[in-house]
N, C-alpha and C positions, 0 to 999 in steps of 0.2 A: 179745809186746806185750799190755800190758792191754784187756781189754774195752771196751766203747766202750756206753755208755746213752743214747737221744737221745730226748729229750722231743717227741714230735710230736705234742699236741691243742690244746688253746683253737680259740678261735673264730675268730682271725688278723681281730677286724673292719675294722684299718687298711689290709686288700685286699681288701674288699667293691666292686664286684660277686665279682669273680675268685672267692674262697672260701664263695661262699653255697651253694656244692654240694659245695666239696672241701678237700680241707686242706691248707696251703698247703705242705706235704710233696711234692705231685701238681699243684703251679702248673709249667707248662710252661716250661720255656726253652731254647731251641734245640734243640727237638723233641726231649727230654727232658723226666719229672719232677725236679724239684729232688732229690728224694731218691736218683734213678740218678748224679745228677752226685757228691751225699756218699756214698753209698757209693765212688763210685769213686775219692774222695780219702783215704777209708778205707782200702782196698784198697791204694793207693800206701802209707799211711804203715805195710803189714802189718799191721792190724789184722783181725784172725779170730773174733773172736767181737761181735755187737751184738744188744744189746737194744733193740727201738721202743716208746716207752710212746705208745700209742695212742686218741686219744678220738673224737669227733667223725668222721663218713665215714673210720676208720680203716678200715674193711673195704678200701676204695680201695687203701691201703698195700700192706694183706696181700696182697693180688691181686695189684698187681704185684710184689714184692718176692719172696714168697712165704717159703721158707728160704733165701732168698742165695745159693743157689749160681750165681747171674749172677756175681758177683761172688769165688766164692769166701773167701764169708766167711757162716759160720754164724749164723742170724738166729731170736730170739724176738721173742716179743712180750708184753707187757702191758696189757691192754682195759679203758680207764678206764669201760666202761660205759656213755657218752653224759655220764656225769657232767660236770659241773665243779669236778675235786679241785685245780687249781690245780698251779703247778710240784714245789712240799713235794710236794705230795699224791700226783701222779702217780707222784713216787719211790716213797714209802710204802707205795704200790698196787702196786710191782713188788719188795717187799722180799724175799720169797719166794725170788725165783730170782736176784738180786742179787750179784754174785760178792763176795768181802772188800773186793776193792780193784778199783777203776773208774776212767775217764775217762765223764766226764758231760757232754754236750753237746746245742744246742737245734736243734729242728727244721727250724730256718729260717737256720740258720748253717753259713757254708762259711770254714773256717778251714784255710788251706795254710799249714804251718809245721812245721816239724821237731818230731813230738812228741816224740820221744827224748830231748829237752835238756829238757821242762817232767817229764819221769819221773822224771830225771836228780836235780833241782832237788827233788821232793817226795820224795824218799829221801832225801835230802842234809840237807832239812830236819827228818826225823824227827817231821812234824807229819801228822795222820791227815786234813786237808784242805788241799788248795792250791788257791787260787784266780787264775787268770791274768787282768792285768788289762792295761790299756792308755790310756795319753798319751792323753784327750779333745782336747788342743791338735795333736795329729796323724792323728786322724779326718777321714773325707772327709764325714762327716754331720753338721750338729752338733748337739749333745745334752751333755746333764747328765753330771757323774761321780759314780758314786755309790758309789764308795771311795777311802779314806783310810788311806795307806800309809807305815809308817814303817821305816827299818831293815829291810824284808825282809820284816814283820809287818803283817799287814791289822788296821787298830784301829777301822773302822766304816766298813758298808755302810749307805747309805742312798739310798734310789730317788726322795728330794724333796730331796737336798743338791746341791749345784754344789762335787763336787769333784773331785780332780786328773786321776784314774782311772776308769774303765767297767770294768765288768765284761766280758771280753773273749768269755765262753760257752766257755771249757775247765774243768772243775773234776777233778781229782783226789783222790777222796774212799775214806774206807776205809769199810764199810758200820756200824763201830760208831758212826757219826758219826750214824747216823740212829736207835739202837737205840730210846732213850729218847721217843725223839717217836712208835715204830712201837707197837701196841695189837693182840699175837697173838689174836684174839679176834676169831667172824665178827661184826663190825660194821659198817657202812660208815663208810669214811673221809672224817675232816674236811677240808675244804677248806682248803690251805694252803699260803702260798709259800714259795716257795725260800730268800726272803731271811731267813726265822724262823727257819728250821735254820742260816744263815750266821752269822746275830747272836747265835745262840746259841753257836756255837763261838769267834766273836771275844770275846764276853764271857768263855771259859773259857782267853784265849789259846792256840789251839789250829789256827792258821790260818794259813801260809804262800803265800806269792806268787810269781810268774812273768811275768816281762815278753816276750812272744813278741816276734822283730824283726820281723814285717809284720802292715799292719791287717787285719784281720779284715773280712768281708764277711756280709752278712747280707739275706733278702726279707722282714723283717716289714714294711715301709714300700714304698709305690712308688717312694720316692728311691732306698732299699736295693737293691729287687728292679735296677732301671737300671743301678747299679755293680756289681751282683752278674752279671749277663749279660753287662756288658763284659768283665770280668774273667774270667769262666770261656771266654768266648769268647777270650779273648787266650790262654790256656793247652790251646788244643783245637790 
């Protein structure tokens, strides 16, 4: 099974108070960190090898996580510094030890679904990024789409459009996706999002998609975090 990269820093302020001391990686639920419940959905799907790109009270992480072997499953890290490099950026900052080919996932997302059929699907596709997205009109939240899918082909991410699809938080990426945007060179890295490097690749058509069959679950919102505990509780 492919590695598994998970962005765990920003500031998470839409669960202030909760996160003025930790990161919403280490938000409690059902006497659990959020993060012991993904890894352990990790673990279910075989996955062995994870990267935490870490910012903000990431020491928290390290400490509990440590190298995974709770879980059996081998665990780095990458130390955004306190910085704020942003989703792009935090990649960028872990380009180093980035294996070719990934599953990239967000810190605050718990996605139970067969990864083996979205593997499947970006091999199939022969494109060096797949982006799994998902039906806005079959969210339990509601929220903006902010892509636009045609034939199988992602043709524009946009985070202020109202279109069909969300960004579901699974990406499938090969790591020459990032070459040109990474600067070998000790500099500090620009702050940058996610969506820069996506636009970029949709613009080179270069971008295939994935429709997983259940929604996706997510704590960056107190709405999220509510359906996010029902739901892991219903599976305990």
């Amino acid at each position: 099974m492919m590695p598994v990269v998970i962005l765990c820093g920003g500031l998470s302020t839409r669960l202030y108070p909760s996160t003025m001391d930790k990161p919403k990686s280490m938000i409690e639920i059902l006497g659990k960190p959020f993060i012991d419940h993904q890894l352990t959905l990790l673990q279910k799907n075989d996955i062995k090898e994870v990267i935490l790109c870490i910012g903000r009270f990431g020491e928290q992480i390290k400490n509990y996580v440590g190298n995974g072997e709770k879980w059996n499953i081998s665990v780095k890290y990458s130390d955004d510094g306190g910085r704020l490099l942003g989703t792009g950026g935090a990649l960028l900052n872990a380009y180093m030890i980035l294996p070719d080919e990934f599953i990239l996932m967000y810190g605050d997302s718990y996605l139970d679904f067969d990864y083996t059929k979205a593997i499947k699907r970006f091999y199939y596709s022969k494109q060096p990024l797949l982006i799994s997205i998902f039906p806005v009109k079959l969210l339990k939240i509601p929220c903006y789409g902010n892509i636009y899918e045609i034939y199988g082909m992602i043709v524009d991410y946009n985070k202020n459009a109202d279109f069909p699809y969300v960004d579901y938080g699974f990406t499938i990426m090969k790591k020459e996706v990032l070459s040109k945007f990474f600067i070998p060179l000790p500099v500090d890295i620009i702050p940058l999002d996610l969506s820069i490097i996506y636009k970029d690749a949709i613009r080179n058509g270069i971008v295939s998609c994935y429709v997983p069959p259940k929604v996706f679950y997510e704590i960056g919102s107190p709405e999220g975090l509510t359906l996010a505990t029902e739901y892991i509780r219903s599976k305990i």
